[in-house]
N, C-alpha and C positions, 0 to 999 in steps of 0.2 A: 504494500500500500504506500502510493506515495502522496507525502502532504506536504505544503506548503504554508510555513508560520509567515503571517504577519504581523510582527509587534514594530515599538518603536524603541523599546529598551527591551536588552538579554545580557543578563548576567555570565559570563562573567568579562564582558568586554564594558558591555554599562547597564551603571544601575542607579536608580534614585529608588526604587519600591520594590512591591512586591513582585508585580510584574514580570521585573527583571529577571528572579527566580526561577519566575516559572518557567519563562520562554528557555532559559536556558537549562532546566534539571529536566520536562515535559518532553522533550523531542530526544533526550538521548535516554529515559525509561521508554519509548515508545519503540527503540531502534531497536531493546530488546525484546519486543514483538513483531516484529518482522518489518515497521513501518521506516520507509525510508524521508527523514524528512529534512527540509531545508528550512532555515532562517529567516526571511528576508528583513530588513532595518535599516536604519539612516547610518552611512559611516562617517559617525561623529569624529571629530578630531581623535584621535589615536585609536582607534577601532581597527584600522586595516593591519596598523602595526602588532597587534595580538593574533593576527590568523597567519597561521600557515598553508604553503602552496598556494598561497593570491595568483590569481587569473581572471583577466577580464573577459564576460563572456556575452556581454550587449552594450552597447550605444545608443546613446539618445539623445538627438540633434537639439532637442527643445526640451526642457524638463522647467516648465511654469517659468522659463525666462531665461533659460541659459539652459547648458549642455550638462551629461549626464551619464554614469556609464554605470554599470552593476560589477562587480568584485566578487567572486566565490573564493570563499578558503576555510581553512578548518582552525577550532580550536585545539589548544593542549588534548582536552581530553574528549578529542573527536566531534563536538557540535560544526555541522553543515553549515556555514552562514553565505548569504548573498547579500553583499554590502551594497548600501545605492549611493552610490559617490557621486554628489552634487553637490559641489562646493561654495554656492551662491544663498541654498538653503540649509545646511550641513554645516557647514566648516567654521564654528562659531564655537569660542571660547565656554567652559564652564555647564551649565545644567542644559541639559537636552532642551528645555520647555521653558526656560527661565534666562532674561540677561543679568548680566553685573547689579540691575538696579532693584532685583526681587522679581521684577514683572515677566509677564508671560512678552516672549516674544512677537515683536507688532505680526509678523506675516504665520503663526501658527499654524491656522486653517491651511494655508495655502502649502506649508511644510509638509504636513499630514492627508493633503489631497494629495500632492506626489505621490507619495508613499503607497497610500492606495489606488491610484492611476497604474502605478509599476508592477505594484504587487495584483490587479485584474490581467494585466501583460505576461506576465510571467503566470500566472494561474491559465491563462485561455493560451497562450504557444513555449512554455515552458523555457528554460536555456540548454541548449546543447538536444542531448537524446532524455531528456530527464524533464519530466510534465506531469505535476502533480492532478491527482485522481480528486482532492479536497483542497481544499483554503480555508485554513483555520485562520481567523482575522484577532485580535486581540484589542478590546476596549474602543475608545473612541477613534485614536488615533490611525485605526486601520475600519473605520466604520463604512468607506464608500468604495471601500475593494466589490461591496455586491452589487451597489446600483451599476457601479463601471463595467461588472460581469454583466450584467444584464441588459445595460444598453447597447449591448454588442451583440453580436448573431448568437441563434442557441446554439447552434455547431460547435463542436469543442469548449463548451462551456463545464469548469469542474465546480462539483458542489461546493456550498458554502456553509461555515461552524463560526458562530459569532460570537465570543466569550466575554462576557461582563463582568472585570475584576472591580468595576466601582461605580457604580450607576451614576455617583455624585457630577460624574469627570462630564459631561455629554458634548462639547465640541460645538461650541454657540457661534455660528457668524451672520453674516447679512446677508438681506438676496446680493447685495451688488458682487459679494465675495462667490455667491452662489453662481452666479454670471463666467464668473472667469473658470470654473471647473471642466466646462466642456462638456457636460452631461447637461440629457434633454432637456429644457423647460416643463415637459407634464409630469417629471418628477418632481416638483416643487410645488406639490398639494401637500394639504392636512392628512391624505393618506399615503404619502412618501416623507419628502424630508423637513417639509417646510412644519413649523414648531413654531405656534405663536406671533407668529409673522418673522421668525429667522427661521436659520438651515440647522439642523441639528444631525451631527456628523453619527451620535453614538443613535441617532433614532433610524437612520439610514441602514444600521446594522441590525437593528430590531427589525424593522421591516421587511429588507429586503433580502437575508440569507435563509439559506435554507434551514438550517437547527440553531437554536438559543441555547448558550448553555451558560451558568455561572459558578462560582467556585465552592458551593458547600448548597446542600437539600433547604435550610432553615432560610437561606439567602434568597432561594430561587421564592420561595412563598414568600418573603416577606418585601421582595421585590414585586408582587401583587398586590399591595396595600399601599394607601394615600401617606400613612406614617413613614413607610423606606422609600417610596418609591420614586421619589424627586419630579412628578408630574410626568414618568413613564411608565405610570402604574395601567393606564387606561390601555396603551400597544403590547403591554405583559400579557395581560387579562386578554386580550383578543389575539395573540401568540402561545397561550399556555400550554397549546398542545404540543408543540414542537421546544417550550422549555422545560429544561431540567438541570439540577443539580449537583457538580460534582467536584468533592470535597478536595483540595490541594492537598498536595506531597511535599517532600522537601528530599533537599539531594542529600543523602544518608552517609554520601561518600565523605563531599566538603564537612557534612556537617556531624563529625563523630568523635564523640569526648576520650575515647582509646589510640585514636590514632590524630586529632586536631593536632597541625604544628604550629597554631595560633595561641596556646592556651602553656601557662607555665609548670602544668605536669597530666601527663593523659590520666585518663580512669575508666571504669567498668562500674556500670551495676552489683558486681561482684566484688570488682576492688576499687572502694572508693576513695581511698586515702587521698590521692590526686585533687582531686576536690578541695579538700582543706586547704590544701596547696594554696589551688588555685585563688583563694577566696583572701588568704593572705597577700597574696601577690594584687589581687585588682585593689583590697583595704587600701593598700600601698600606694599604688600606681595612679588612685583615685582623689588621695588625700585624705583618705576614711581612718578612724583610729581602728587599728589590729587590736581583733576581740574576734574569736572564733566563736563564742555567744552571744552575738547580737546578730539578728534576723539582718541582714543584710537584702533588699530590695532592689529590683533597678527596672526601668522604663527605657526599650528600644522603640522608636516611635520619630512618626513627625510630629511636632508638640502643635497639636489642632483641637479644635473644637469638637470635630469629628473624634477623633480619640479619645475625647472626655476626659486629658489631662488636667483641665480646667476646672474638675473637684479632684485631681489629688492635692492641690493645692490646700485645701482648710483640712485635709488631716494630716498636712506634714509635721505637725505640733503635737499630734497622739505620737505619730512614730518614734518621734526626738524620744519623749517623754517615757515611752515604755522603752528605750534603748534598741530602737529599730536603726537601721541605715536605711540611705535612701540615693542610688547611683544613677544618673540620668542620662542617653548619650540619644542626641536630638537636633531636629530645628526646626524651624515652621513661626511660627506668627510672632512677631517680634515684643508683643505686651506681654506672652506666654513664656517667652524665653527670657526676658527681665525679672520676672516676679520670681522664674525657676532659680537663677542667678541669685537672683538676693534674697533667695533661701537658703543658698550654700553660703552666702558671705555670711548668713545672721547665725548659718547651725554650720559651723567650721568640724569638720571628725565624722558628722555625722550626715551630712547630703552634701552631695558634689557634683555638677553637672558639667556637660563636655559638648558644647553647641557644635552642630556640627553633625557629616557622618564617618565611621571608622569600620570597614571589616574586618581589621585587625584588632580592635577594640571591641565590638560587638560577640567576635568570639569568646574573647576574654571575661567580658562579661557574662554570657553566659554559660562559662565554665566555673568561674568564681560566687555567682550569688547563688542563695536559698531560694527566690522566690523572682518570680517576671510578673510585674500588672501590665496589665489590658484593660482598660474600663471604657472601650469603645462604646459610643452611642448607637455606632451602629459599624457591623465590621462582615466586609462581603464572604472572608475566609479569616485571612490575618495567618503571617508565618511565623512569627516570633512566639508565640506558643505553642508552636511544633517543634522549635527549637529549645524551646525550657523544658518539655517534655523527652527530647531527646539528651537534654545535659540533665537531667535530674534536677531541672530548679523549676521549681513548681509554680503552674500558672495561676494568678489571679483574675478570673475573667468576668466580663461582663456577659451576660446570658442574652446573646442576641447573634443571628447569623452565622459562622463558622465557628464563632470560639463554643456558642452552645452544643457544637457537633464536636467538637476534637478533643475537650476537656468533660470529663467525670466529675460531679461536685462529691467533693467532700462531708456531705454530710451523716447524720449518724448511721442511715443505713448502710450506705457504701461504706463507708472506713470497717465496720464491722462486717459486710459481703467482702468485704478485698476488691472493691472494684474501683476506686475513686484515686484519681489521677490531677486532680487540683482543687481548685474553688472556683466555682460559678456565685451572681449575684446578680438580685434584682431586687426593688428595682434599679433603672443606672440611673443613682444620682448620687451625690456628694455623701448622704447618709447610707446607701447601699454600697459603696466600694467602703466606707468606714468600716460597716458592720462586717468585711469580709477581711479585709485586715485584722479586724481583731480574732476570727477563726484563724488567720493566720498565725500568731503570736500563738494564741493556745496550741496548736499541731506543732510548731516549732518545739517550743517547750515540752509536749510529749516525744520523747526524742525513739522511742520504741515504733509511736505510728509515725513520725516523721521519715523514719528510715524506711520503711514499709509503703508509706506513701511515693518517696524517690523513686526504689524501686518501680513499683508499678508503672509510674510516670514513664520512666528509662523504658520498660518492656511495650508499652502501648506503639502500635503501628502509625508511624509517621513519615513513610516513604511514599512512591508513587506506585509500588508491589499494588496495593488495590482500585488506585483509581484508572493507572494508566489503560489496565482494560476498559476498562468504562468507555475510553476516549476511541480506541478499537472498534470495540460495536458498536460505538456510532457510525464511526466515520464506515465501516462495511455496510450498516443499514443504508444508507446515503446512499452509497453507490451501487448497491443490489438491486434496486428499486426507484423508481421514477419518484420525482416529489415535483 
């Protein structure tokens, strides 16, 4: 089976989210089922220099204003990539989607129509002898890879899989923007792309692909109600039958507390000494007073609204106070990241924050802490809880979307069945992530269920071993059958 990814970020060439992740751990679990699949992305500033075997294998005289050529190469550890080397919209300093000044870059839409303009190209005449059977598109930024399939002849047309990692994100421009795309005019109804009287790039992918899918069973329903659905709840509701569900993975390889050469001593669920280690080494590294009994806490996250970091703020004063830490490595909205700041200047030992993002750090951290919060208002999957699951530090989550599907609450019947794998909490508000902190501090301090709980956390499946099938039978159902 061969498929072709469309994202606009893959890890491990770039990454700002989760995104990143996926495109890059997804396609090579897939490759151990027989699919063979390619990349395609923007080759941002230093992107080509991370693949091996680079070969150019199309040109393109005009690409929204300037010339254009595609780059195939491989990574280290085997991912396909087809780079679209356009240097007028590409070749730009710092964050994929963001300039120097915080702001989204003025010509976005028109970055991300490329992309999927190329990625319709390469979906309907493939490069070389290699033509994908699907196009899996990824969020908004590859949203109008289907209308471009579609305004094209059906002849060699391959299906289409359109994955919602954040309903939030939806790719808003104006007709005049909608003008310069090149696609029909009678696409730009209320039952194609036209939203409100703009273009909406992520409703172009709701509509007009063949299967919906998004990253966890609880998301995809709650992505049919007016509370998650950011006003695409109504195209849900009338697509439901072609959406579904399907929970992320994380790359078990990168991400393994036994063999990480990110982390200051490896460890097992069996042998967890390493651990400690670790825990002194981040205290350290962090500015935290070294005390192997104090709960030590930390938040991987962009510091938003969305992530509901914005009540752990009024219980950083419980944590001090009961001799919690609290380790922060982040950025996102600049009143959030000050207040975070001048909680570590006012509790010096005890919170520390690191603006910013770090892989090298982010390992570290979650080799070194006891516990990860998540208190998302609303969270499509979320990885960073597959990762506190897999290091033994146990998730504090909010009970909504993915984190409600990947974490086991802690409560008295599970700790007593053996089946509870972190803390869930509702409701999410500033008093329901308190009262779930404070189960934390109690499980800590039992240090019998605390170990017991690790474990568990450690043995729970958090690879792409069960979803990648998932993505399999789709993509076979797709092409065995006319849709």
């Amino acid at each position: 089976m061969r498929v072709l990814f469309v994202a606009s970020e893959c890890y491990p060439l770039i990454k700002t989210g989760g995104l990143a992740d996926v495109a890059g751990a997804l396609p090579l679990a897939l490759a151990r089922l027989d699919c063979d699949v390619r990349v395609l992305m923007p080759a941002y500033p230093g992107v080509v220099g991370h693949l091996r075997g680079v070969e150019e294998v199309a040109t393109y005289p005009d690409v929204f204003g300037g010339p254009g050529r595609l780059l195939a190469g491989e990574t280290a550890d085997g991912l396909k990539v087809l780079a679209l080397d356009v240097a007028h919209l590409y070749d730009r300093p710092g964050n994929p989607y963001l300039g120097a000044d915080g702001n989204d870059w003025w010509d976005n839409t028109r970055r991300f129509a490329a992309l999927s303009a190329i990625g319709a190209a390469v979906g309907r005449s493939g490069v070389g002898d290699w033509k994908p059977a699907v196009v899996h598109c990824h969020d908004w930024q590859a949203g109008l890879v289907a209308p471009y399939l579609l305004a094209g002849p059906a002849e060699g047309r391959p299906k289409t899989v359109f994955t919602i990692h954040n309903v939030a994100f939806q790719g808003i421009c104006g007709r005049a923007d909608f003008d310069t795309f090149g696609l029909p005019s009678s696409f730009y109804t209320p039952a194609g792309l036209e939203y409100y009287g703009y273009c909406s790039f992520l409703k172009g992918g709701l509509v007009f692909s063949d299967r919906l899918t998004t990253v966890s069973p609880t998301y995809a329903r709650e992505l049919r109600t007016q509370e998650f659905g950011f006003g695409m709840e109504g195209v849900l509701n009338e697509r439901a039958n072609v959406l579904s569900g399907i929970v992320n993975g994380i790359d078990t390889k990168s991400w393994d507390p036994a063999n990480d050469p990110l982390i200051a001593s490896n460890y097992s669920a069996r042998k967890m000494a390493g651990k400690a280690i670790c825990k002194t080494e981040l205290q350290t590294r962090m500015g935290l007073r070294v005390d192997p009994d104090a709960p030590l806490m930390i938040v991987v996250s962009r510091l938003t609204g969305q992530k509901g970091l914005d009540m752990l703020l009024p219980n950083l004063e419980g944590i001090v106070r009961r001799g919690g830490q609290l380790a922060i490595l982040g950025a996102g909205e600049q009143g959030m990241e000050r207040a975070f700041v001048e909680a570590a200047a006012a509790n010096p030992g005890a919170v520390a924050v690191h603006i910013g993002y770090s892989e090298p750090l982010s390992h570290a951290m979650q080799a070194g802490a006891d516990a990860i919060l998540v208190p998302s208002r609303f969270e499509p999957c979320g990885l960073t809880q597959l990762y506190g699951l897999r290091y033994g530090t146990i998730p504090v989550v909010a009970r909504t979307g993915g984190l409600a599907d990947t974490v086991i609450d802690a409560n008295d019947a599970s700790v007593r069945a053996g089946s509870a794998t972190g803390i869930q909490f509702a409701p999410v508000s500033a008093a329901g992530l308190g009262f779930a902190i404070e189960r934390l501090f109690d499980l800590f301090h039992n240090k019998k269920v605390w170990r017991a709980l690790q474990a568990r956390a450690m043995a729970h499946p958090v690879g792409w071993e069960d979803s990648a099938p998932d993505y399999v039978a789709l993509y076979r159902e797709l092409t065995a059958v006319g849709v």
